[in-house]
C-alpha positions in Angstrom: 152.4 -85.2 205.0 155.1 -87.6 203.9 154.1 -88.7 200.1 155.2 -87.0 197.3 153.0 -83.7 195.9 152.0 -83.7 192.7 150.3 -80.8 190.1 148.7 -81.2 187.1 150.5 -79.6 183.9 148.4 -77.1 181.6 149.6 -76.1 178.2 149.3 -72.2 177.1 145.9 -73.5 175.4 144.6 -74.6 178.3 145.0 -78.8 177.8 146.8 -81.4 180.2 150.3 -81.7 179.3 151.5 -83.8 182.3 151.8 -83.7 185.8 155.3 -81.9 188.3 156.3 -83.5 190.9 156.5 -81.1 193.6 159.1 -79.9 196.5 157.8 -82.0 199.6 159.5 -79.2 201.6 157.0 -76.8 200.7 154.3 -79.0 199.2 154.1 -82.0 201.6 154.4 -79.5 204.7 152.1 -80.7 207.8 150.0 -77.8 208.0 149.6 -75.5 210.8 146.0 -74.2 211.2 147.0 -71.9 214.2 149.7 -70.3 212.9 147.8 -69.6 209.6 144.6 -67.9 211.7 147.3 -66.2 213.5 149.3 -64.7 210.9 145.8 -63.7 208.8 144.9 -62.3 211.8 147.5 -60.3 211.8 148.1 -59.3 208.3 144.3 -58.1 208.3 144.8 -56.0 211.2 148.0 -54.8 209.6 146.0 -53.5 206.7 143.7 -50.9 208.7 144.5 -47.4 208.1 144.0 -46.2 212.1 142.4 -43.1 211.2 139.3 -42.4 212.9 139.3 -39.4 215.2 136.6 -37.8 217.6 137.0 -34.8 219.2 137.3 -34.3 223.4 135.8 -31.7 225.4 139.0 -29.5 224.7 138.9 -29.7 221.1 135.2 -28.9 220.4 134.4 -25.7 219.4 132.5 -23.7 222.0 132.5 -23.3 225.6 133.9 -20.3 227.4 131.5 -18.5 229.6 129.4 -20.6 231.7 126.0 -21.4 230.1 123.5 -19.9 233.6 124.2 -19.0 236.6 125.1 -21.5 239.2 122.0 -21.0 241.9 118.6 -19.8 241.4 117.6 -20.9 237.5 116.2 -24.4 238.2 118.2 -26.4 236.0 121.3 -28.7 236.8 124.5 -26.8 237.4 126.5 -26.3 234.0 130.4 -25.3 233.8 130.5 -25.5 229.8 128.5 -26.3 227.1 131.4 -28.5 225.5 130.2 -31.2 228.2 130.1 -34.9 226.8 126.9 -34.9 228.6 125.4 -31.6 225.9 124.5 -32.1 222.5 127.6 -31.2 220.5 129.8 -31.8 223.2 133.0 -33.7 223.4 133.2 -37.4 222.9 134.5 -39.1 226.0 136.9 -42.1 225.3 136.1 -42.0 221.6 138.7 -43.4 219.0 141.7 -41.4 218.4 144.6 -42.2 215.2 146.7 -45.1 216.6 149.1 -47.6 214.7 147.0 -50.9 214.3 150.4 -52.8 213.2 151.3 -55.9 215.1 155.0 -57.6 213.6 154.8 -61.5 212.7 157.6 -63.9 213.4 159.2 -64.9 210.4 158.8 -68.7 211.3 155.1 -68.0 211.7 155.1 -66.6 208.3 157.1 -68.9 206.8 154.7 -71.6 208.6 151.3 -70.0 207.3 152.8 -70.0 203.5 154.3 -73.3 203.4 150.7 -74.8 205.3 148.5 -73.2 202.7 150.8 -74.5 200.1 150.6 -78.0 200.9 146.9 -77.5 201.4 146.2 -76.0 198.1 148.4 -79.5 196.3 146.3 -81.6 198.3 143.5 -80.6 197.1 144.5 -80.1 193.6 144.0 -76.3 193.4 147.0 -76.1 192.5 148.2 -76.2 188.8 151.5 -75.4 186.5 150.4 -73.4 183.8 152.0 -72.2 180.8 150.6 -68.6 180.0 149.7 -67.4 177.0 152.7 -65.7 174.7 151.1 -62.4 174.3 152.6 -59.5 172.2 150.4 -57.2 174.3 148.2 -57.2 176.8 144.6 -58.7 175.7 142.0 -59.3 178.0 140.0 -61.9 176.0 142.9 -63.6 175.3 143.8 -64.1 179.1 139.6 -64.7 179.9 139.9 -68.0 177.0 142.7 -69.4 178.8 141.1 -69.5 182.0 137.6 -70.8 180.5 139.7 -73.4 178.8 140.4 -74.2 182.3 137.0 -73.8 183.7 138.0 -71.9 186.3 135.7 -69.1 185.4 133.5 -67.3 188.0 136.6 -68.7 190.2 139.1 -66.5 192.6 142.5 -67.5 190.6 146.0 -66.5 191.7 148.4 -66.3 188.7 151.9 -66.7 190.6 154.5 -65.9 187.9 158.3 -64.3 187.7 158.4 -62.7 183.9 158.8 -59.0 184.6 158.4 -58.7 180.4 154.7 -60.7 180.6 151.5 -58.8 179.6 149.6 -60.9 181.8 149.5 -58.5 184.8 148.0 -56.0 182.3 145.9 -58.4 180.6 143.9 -59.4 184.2 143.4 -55.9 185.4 139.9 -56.4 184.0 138.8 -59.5 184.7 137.3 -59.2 188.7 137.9 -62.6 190.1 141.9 -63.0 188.5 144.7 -61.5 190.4 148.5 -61.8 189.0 151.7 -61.2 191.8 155.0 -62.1 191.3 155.5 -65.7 193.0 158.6 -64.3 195.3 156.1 -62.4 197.1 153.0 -64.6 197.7 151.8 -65.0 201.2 149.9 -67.2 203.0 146.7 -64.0 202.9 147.1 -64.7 198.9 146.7 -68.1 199.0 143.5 -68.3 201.4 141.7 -65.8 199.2 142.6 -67.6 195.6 140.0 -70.5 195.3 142.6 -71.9 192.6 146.2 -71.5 192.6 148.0 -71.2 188.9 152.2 -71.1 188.8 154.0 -70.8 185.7 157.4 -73.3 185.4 159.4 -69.6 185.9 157.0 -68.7 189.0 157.9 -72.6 190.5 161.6 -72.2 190.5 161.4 -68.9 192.0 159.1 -70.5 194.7 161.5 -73.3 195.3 164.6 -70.8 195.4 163.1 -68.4 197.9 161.0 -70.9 200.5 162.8 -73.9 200.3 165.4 -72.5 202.1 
């Protein structure tokens, strides 16, 4: 991608105000569909807990003396009634906890965030937004902004830096918004969000981490 990214503006009531020309370094990236699969892939499996347990032969409850005699009852031969092969027996090769967690290359990363970036400006799903000035947090307040928008029934990413905001509070309800601090967006964040909305403070902290 060589021309120049652009984004529409929003004001704090929802109206255009304008467009931002955007960083071609992480905007006009040439994306990289394999490294994204990859590093969802990845992150996904890096998200299961590993838990599930069954128990062997040696760790069910039972067993001890031999169920019959060997000779003269009839039935098959039997050493223990923990047998995989008896109802209530051990599990043979059954899952056991185990570390799921698989490490990603920070240039894969890097790739995957800066691919669904440019991908998201492309297709204009990506807009700078200024947020509401709230005194506290307030739902409906947050829920107008987004109508205004008509982005409602809509996965939308808030991507802002204002650790004083009572935004993150003021989304908590709302099912389809999610609010993270723009430093730590990932590629996962971006594929999820149908529509993509950074605030002017969330853009420079973008630029200052990613366009490195």
């Amino acid at each position: 991608m060589n021309e120049m990214a652009k984004a529409k503006i929003y004001d704090s009531s929802g109206g255009p105000a304008g467009e931002m020309e955007l960083n071609t370094k992480l905007f006009a990236f040439e994306p990289m569909k394999y490294q994204v699969y990859h590093y969802v892939k990845t992150h996904m499996s890096n998200q299961r807990q590993g838990t599930q347990s069954t128990k062997t032969r040696a760790e069910v409850r039972g067993g001890g003396a031999k169920p019959w005699r060997q000779k003269g009852t009839g039935r098959a031969r039997a050493g223990s009634n923990r047998s995989p092969i008896w109802e209530g027996g051990g599990i043979t090769f059954g899952p056991k906890p185990r570390s799921y967690f698989s490490a990603v290359p920070k240039k894969m990363k890097r790739n995957a965030l800066l691919s669904m970036f440019s991908e998201k400006a492309s297709e204009e799903k990506l807009m700078v937004v200024d947020l509401p000035e709230l005194e506290k947090p307030s739902t409906g307040t947050v829920h107008g902004f987004i109508q205004a928008l008509e982005l409602v029934d809509k996965r939308v990413l808030i991507l802002d830096e204002n650790e004083l905001s009572h935004i993150p509070l003021s989304v908590r309800n709302l099912p389809k918004v999610e609010y993270k601090r723009a430093r730590l967006v990932n590629a996962y964040d971006l594929i999820r969000a149908e529509y993509v909305l950074v605030t002017r403070n969330g853009m420079q902290s973008i630029e200052e981490v990613f366009a490195k």
